[in-house]
C-alpha positions as CSV (number, residue, x, y, z in Angstrom):
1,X,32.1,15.3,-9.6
2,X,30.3,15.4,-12.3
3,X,31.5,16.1,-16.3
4,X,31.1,19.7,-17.1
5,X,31.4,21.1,-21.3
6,X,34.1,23.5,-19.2
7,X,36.1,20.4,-17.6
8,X,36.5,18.9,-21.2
9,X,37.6,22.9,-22.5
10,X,40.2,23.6,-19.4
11,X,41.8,20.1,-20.6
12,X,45.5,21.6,-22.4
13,X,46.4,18.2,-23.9
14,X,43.5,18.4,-25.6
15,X,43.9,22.4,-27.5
16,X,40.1,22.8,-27.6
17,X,38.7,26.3,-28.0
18,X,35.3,27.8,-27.5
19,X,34.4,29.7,-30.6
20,X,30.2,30.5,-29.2
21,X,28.3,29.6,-26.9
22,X,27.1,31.6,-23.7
23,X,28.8,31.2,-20.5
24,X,26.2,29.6,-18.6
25,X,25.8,26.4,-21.2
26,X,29.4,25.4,-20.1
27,X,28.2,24.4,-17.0
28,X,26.5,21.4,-18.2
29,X,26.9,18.1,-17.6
30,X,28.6,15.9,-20.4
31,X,27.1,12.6,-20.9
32,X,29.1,10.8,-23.5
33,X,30.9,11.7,-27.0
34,X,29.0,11.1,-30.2
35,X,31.0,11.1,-33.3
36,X,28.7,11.5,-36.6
37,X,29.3,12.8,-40.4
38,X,25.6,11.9,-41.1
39,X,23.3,14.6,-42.3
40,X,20.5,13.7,-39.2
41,X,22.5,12.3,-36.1
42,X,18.8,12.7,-34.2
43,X,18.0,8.9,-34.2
44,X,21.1,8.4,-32.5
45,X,21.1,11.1,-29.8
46,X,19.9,10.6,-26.6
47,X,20.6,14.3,-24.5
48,X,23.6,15.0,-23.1
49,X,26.0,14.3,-25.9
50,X,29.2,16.2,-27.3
51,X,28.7,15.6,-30.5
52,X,32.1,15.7,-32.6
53,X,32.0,16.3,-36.5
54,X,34.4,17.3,-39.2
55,X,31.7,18.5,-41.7
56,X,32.4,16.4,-44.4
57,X,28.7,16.2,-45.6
58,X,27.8,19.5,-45.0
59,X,29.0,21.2,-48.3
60,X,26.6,23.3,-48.2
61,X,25.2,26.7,-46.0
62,X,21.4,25.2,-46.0
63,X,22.8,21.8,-45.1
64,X,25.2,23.2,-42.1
65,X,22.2,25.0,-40.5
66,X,20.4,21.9,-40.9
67,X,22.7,19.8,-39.5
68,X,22.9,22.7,-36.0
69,X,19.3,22.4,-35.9
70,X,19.4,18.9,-35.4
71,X,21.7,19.0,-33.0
72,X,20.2,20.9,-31.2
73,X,16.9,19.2,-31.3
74,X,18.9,16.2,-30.2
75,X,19.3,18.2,-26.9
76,X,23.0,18.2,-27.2
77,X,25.3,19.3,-24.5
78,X,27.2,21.1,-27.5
79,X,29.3,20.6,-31.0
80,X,32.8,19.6,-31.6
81,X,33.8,21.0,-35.1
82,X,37.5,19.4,-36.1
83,X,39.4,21.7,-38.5
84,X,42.0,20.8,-41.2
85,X,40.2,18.3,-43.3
86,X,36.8,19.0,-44.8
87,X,36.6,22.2,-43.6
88,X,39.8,24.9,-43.1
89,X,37.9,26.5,-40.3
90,X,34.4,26.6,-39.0
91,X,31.9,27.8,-41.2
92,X,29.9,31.1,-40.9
93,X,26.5,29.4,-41.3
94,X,27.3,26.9,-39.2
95,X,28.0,29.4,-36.3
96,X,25.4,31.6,-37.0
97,X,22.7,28.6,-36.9
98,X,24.7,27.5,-33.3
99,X,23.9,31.3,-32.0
100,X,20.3,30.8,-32.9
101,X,19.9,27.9,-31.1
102,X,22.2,28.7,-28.4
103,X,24.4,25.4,-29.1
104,X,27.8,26.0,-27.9
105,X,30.8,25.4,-30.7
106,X,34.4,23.9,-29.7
107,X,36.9,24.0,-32.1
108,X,38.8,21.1,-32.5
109,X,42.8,21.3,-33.9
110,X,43.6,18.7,-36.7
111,X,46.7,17.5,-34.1
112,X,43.5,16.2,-31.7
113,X,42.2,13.3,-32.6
114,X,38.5,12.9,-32.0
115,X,39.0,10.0,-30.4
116,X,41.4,11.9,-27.5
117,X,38.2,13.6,-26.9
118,X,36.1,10.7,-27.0
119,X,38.5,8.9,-24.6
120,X,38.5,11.9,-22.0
121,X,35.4,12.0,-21.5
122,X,34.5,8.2,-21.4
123,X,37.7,8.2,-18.5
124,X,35.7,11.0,-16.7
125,X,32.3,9.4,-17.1
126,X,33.5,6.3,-16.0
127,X,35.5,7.6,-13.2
128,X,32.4,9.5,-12.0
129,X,30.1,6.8,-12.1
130,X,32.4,4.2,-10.3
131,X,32.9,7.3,-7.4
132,X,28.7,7.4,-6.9
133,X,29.1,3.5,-6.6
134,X,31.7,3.6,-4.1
135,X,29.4,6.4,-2.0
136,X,26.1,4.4,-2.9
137,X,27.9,0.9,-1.4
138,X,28.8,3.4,1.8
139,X,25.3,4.9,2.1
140,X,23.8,1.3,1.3
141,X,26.1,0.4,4.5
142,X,25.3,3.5,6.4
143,X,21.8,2.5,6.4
144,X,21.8,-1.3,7.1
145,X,24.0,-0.2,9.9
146,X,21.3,2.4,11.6
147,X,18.3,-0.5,11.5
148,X,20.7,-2.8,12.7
149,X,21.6,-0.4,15.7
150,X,18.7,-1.2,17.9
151,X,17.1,2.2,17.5
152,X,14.9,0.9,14.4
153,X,13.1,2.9,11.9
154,X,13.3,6.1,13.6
155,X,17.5,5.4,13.1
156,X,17.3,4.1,9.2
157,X,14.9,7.2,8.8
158,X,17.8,9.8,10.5
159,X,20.2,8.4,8.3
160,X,18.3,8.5,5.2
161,X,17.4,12.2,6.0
162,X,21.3,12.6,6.3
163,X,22.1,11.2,3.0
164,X,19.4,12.9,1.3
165,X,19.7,16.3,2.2
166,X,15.7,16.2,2.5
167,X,13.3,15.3,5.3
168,X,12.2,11.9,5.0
169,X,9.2,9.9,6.2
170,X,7.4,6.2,6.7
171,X,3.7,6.0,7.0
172,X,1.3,3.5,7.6
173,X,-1.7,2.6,5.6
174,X,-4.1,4.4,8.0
175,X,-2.2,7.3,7.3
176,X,0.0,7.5,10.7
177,X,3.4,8.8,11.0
178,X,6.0,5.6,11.7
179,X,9.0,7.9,11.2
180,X,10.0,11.0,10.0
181,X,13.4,13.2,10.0
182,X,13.7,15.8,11.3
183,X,11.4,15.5,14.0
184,X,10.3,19.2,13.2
185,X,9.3,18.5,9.6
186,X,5.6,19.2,8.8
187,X,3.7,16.8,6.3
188,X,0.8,17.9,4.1
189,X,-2.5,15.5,5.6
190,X,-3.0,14.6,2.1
191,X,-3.3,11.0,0.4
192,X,0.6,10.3,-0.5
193,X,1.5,11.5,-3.8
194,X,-1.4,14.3,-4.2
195,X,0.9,16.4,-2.8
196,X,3.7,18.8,-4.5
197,X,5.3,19.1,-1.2
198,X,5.2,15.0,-1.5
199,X,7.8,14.7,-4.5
200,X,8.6,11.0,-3.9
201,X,6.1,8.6,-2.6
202,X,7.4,5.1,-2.8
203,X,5.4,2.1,-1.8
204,X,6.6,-0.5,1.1
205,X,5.7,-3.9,0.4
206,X,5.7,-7.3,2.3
207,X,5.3,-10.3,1.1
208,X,3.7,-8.1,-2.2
209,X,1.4,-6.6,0.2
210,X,1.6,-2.3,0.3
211,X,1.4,-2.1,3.8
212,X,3.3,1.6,4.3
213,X,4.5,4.7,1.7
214,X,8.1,5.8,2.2
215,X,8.1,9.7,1.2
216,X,10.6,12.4,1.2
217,X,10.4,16.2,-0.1
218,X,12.9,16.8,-3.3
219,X,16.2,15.3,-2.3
220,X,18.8,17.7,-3.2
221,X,21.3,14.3,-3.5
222,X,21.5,10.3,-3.8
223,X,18.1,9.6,-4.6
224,X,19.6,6.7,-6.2
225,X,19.7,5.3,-2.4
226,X,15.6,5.2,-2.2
227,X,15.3,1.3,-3.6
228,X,17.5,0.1,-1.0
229,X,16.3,2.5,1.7
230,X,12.4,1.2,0.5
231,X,13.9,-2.6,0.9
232,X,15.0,-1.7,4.5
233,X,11.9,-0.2,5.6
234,X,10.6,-3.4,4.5
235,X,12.4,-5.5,6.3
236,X,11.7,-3.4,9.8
237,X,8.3,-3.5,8.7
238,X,8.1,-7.3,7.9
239,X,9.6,-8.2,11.6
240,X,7.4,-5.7,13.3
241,X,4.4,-7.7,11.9
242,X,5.5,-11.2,13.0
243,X,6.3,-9.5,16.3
244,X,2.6,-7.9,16.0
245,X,1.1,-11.3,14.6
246,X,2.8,-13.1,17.7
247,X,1.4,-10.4,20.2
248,X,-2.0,-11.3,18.2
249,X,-2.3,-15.2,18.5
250,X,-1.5,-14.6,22.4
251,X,-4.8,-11.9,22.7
252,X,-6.7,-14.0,21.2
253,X,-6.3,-16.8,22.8
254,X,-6.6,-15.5,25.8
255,X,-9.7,-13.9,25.0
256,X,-11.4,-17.2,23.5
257,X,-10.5,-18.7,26.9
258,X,-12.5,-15.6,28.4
259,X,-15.2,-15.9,26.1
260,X,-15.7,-19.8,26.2
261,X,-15.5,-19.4,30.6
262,X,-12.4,-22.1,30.5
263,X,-10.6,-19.2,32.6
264,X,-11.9,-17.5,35.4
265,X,-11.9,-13.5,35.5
266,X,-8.7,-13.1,38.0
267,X,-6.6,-15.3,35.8
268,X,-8.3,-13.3,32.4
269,X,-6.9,-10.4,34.1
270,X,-3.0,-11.4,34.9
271,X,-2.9,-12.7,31.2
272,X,-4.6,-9.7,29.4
273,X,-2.9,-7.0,31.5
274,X,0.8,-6.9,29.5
275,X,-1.4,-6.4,26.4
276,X,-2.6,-2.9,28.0
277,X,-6.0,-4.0,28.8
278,X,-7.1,-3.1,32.7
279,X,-9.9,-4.8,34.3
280,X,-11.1,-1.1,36.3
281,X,-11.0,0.7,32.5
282,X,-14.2,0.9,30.1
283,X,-13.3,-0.9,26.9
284,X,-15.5,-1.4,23.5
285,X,-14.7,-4.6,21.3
286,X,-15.0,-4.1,17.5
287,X,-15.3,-8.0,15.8
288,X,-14.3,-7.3,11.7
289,X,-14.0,-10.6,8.9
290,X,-13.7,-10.0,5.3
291,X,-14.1,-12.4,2.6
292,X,-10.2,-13.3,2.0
293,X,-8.9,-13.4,5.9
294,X,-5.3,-14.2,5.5
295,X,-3.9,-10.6,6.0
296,X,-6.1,-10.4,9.3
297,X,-2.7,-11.4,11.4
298,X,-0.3,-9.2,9.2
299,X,-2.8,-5.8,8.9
300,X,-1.1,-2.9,10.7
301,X,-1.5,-2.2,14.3
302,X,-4.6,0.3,15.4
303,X,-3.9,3.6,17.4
304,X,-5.9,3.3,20.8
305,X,-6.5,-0.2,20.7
306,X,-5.0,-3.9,21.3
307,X,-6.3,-6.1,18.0
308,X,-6.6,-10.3,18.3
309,X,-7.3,-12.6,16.0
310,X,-10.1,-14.9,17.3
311,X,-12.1,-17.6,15.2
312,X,-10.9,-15.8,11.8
313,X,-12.1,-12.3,12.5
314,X,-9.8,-9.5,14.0
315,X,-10.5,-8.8,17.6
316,X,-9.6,-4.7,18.9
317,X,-10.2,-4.0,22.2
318,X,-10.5,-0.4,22.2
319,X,-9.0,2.1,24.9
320,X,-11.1,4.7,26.9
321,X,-11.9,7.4,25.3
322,X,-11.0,5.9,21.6
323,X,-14.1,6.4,19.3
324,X,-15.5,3.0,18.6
325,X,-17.5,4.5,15.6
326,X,-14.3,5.9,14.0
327,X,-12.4,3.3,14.5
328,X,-14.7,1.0,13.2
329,X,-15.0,2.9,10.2
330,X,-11.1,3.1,9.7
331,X,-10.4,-0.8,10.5
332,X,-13.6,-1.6,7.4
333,X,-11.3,1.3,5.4
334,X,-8.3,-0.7,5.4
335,X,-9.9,-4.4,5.3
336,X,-11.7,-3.4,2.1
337,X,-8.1,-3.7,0.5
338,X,-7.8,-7.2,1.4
339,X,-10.9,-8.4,0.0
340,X,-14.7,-7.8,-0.7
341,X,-17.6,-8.3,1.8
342,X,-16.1,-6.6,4.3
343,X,-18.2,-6.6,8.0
344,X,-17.6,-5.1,11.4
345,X,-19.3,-5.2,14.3
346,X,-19.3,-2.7,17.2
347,X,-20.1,-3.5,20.6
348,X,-20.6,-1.6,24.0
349,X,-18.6,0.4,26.7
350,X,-18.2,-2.2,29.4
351,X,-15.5,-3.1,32.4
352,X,-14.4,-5.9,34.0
353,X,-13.6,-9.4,32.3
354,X,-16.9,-9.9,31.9
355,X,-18.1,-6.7,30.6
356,X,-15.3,-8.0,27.6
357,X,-17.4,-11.1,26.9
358,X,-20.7,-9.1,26.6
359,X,-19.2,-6.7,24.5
360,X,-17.7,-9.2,22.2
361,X,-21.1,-10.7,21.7
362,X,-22.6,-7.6,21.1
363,X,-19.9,-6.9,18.6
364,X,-20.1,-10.8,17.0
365,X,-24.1,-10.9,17.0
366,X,-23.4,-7.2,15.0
367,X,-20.9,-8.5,12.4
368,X,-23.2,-11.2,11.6
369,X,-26.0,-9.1,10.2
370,X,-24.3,-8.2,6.9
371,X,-21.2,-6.2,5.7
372,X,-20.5,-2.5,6.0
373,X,-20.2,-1.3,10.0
374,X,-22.7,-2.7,11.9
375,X,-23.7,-0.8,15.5
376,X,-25.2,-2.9,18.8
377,X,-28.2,-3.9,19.0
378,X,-30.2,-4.8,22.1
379,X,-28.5,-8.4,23.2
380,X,-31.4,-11.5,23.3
381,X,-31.0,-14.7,24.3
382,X,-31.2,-16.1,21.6
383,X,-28.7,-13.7,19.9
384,X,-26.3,-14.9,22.9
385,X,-26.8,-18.2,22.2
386,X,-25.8,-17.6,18.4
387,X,-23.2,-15.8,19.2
388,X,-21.7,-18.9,21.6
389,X,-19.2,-20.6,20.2
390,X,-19.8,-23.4,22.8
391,X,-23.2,-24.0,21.5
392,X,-23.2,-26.1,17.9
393,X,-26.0,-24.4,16.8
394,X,-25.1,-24.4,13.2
395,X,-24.3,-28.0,13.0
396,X,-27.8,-28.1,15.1
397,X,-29.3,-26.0,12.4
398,X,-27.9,-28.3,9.5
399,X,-29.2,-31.5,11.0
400,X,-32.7,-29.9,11.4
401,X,-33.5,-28.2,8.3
402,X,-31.6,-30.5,6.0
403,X,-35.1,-32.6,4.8
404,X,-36.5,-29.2,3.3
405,X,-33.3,-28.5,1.8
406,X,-33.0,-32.0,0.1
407,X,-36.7,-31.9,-0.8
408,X,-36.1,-28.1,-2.3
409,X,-32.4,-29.6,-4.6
410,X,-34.6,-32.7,-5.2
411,X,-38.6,-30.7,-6.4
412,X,-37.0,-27.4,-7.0
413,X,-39.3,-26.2,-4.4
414,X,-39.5,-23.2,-2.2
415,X,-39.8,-24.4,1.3
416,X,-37.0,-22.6,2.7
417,X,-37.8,-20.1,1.5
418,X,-41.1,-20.2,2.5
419,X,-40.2,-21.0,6.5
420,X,-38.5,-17.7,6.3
421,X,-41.0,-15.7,5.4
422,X,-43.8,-17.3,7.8
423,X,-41.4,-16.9,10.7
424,X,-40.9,-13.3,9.5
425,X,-44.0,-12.5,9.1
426,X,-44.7,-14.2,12.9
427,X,-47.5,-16.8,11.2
428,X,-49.3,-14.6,9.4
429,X,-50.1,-17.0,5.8
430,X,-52.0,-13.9,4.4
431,X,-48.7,-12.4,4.8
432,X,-46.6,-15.0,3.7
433,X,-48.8,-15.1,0.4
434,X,-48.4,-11.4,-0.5
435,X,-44.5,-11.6,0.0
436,X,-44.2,-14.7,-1.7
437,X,-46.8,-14.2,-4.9
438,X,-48.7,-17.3,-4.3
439,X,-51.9,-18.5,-3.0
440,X,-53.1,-18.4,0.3
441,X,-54.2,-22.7,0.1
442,X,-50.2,-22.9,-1.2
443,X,-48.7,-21.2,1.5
444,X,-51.1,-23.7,3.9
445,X,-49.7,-26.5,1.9
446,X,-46.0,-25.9,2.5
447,X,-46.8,-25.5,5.8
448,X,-48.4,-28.6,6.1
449,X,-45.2,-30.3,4.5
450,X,-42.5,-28.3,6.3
451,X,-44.5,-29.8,9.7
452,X,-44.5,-33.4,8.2
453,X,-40.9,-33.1,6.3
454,X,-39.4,-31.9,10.1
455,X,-41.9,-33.5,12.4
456,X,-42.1,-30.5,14.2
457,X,-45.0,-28.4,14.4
458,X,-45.5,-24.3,13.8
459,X,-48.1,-24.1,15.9
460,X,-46.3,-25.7,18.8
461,X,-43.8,-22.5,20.2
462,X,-41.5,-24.8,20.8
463,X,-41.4,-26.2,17.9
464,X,-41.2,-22.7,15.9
465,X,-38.1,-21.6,18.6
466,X,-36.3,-24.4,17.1
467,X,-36.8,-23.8,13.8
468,X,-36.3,-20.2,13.8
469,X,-33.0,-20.6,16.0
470,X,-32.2,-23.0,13.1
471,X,-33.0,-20.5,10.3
472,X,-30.5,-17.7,12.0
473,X,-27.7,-19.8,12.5
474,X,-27.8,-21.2,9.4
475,X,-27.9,-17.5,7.9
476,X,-24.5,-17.2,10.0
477,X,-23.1,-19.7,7.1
């Protein structure tokens, strides 16, 4: 129970008297006992104290109001005024100055040593603070005991909802409710901690990655519990993503075997079924990479959807009815906190095992054409054969375009460059000139070395399929 001015007063060994103050001040807590004869005892004040004082510099009426005023800027609890040695009894000023201010005044015998006081209150204190321990070890154990209980989060979350006194809550990073106590408790839809209602909002890390916000409306006790409570949610969090990351390696596995035909469709089925995913339903695939793609097996699960990880880019196989465009749009929201050039790729509504593998192509060839959220386009041939990963089209691509690349390091020349925009511009050199800033006879030349540098010939369609198959995929770099 905590220290009150009134605890220390009802004391009889002690003989203390109240000689002003209003009722309601004795009701707060006492932090410590701060025993001072200097004329400022501010520096050394810190809220909270009693402060105890026999008045031996304060000789004075100007210095005894002074000295109140202080004190009472010092947010003191109140002031202990011993008798019987500088002073016979309280003085009038210093009363009058403890009025103004509202400072409450004890009276303090000459047979009570100050440090009788001092030594009460330290006993209290002390006995106080190793009482909160003793309940902060048993809620500590209260709440390693409800994770560990087989019920998981929703259990730790009941038991720190208990503790508190306050409904309490986990949320993910896309803003879904893990947990919350009671289950009748309402939370504002607001970012966490933009929210009065939303008092504490404390951050969930793992592995010093925020994945989740663990909030709770003004606890009306043991706050002091929160740290360990946050370090718990942690921990549930941190095996419910290896669990998830597992669950992830197995998807995508069995969808690279789908996609690369080394499994049939009945066998794609059996395998992809415990993952949710039935052959007779519609499903959309969404293909997303980002720059740093080490947090694409640890990044929270997705509402509606079953997410791989396939050839470094996270795989979700969306549910009927799921949007595709707003999931897209929330899976690019939360990979732009991993890292920069974020790109996602949304392909079609298709069923069957094969109606996955068109719609992951879809989704791949989309990805592919720059960051932000990318919709379907038409699928070509040749944007199926870039989107094979059976087909070493970029190793092809290397092999075939590396003369104009050495010859552009070794001349500084533009003849990269300048296949690009030909092809672009489907032959046209008039074209090519405008685009490029140069002369018609200079385009004609380039040409004329590309054809000679590659042995292949733009005027041969063959010849410009392979070179413009070689310019995509090596974009795809």
């Amino acid at each position: 129970m905590t220290l009150r001015l009134a605890d220390v007063l009802a004391d009889p060994d002690l003989g203390l008297r109240l000689v002003g103050g209003e009722p309601a001040a004795l009701r707060q807590p006492v932090r410590w006992c701060a025993v001072t004869e200097l004329a400022d005892p501010r520096p050394f004040l810190s809220g909270g104290e009693l402060v105890l004082t026999t008045g031996l510099s304060q000789t004075g009426e100007a210095a005894q109001r002074q000295f109140v005023a202080r004190v009472a800027e010092g947010r003191a609890v109140g002031l202990g005024f011993g008798v019987g040695l500088s002073h016979v009894r309280i003085p009038a000023a210093t009363l009058d100055q403890a009025r103004a201010t509202r400072l409450p005044v004890v009276e303090i015998p000459y047979s009570t040593p100050f440090i009788a006081v001092d030594r009460f209150v330290a006993d209290r204190v002390l006995e106080e603070q190793y009482g909160r321990f003793a309940d902060l070890l048993d809620e500590h154990d209260t709440l390693a005991k409800a994770l560990l209980s087989g019920r998981g989060l929703g259990a730790l979350i009941t038991a720190l909802h208990q503790i508190l006194g306050a409904p309490a809550m986990v949320r993910d990073l896309y803003g879904r409710v893990l947990a919350t106590a009671p289950a009748t408790a309402t939370w504002p839809a607001v970012p966490a901690g933009q929210s009065p209602d939303l008092p504490t909002v404390l951050p969930v890390s793992v592995e010093e990655t925020v994945v989740a916000h663990l909030c709770c409306r003004r606890p009306r006790r043991s706050a002091d519990v929160l740290p360990y409570a946050v370090s718990l949610v942690g921990l549930e969090l941190a095996r419910r993503q290896a669990e998830l990351a597992g669950k992830r390696r197995l998807a995508g596995q069995v969808l690279e075997d789908l996609i690369r035909a080394t499994i049939g469709p009945p066998e794609a089925e059996r395998r992809l079924l415990p993952f949710g995913i039935r052959p007779e339903d519609e499903h959309a695939l969404l293909v997303a990479t980002v720059d740093d793609g080490r947090g694409l097996l640890s990044s929270p699960p997705m509402a509606g959807a079953t997410t791989a990880v396939l050839n470094d880019c996270l795989v979700a196989v969306l549910e009927p009815g799921r949007s595709a465009r707003e999931a897209a749009t929330e899976l690019g929201t939360y990979l732009s906190r991993r890292g920069d050039d974020v790109r996602v790729g949304i392909g079609g509504w298709y069923s069957g095992m094969n109606g996955l593998r068109w719609s992951y192509y879809e989704a791949h060839e989309a990805m592919t054409r720059g960051p932000g959220i990318n919709e379907r386009a038409q699928m070509s041939l040749s944007g199926l054969l870039l989107a094979s990963e059976d087909v070493p089209l970029r190793d092809l691509a290397r092999d075939v375009l590396r003369p104009l690349r050495d010859f552009d390091a070794a001349h500084a020349g533009s003849l990269v460059a300048t296949l690009r925009a030909y092809l672009d511009a489907d032959g046209s050199v008039v074209t090519v000139a405008d685009r490029l800033i140069v002369h018609r006879n200079t385009v004609r030349y380039r040409i004329e070395q590309i054809e000679r540098l590659t042995g292949r010939s733009l005027s041969r369609t063959a010849d410009r399929v392979q070179l413009w198959l070689a310019m995509a995929a090596a974009h795809l770099d």
